[in-house]
N, C-alpha and C positions, 0 to 999 in steps of 0.2 A: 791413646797414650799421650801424656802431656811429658814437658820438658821442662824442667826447672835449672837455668844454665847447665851447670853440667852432671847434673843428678835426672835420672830419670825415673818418674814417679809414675807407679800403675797401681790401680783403686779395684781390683778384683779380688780382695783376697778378705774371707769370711774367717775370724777370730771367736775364740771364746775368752774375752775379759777378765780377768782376777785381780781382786785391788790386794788381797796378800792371800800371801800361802801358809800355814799352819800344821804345826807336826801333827802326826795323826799316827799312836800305834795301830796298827794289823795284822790279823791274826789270818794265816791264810792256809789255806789244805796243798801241802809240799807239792802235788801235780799240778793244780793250777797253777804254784808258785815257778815250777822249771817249763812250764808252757808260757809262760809269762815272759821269764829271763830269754827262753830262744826265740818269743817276737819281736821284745826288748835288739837282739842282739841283731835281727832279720830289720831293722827298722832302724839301726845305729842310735837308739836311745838307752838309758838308762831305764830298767826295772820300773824306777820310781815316776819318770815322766811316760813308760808304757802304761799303769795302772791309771794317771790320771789321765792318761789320752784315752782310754779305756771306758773310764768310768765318765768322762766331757760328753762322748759318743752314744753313750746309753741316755746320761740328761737330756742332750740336742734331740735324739731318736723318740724318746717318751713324751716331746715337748715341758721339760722342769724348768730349764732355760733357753735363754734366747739368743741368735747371734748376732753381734756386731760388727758391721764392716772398717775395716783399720786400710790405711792406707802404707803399703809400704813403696821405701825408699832405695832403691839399688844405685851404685855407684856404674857409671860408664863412663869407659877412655872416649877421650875428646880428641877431635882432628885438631892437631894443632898448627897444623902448614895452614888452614885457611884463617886463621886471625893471626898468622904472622907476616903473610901478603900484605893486611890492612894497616900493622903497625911501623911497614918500612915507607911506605908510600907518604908518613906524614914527617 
């Protein structure tokens, strides 16, 4: 894990890329659609982001496409009593 002042950046995390998203109607068979909605709600996403995490999972599994590793950014509290030790002493 690296440290960039006081952001700390970890490079493990495999994405699947989209340069845009596009409407797409769907026509879908009502069961799969309310088995859909209760994974949806099992998973705190939206219908719409279950079906394409759904259908991301089938490309990746079939090899259609490929993954990218993306680097994400998390914010962490910073001790602040030790650079305020350094800023009295001068």
């Amino acid at each position: 894990m690296a440290y960039c002042g006081v952001l700390r950046c970890t490079a493990a995390y495999k994405v699947f890329v989209l340069a845009k998203k596009k409407a797409y109607p769907l026509r879908i068979n009502e069961n799969v659609l309310a088995a859909m909605e209760r994974w949806a709600a099992d998973d705190l996403r939206s219908v719409n982001a279950q079906i394409e995490y759904v259908l991301r999972q089938a490309l990746v599994s079939h090899g259609r496409v490929k993954l990218v590793e993306k680097v994400v950014v998390e914010v962490e509290d910073v001790d602040t009593s030790i650079h305020s030790d350094d800023s009295t002493q001068n």
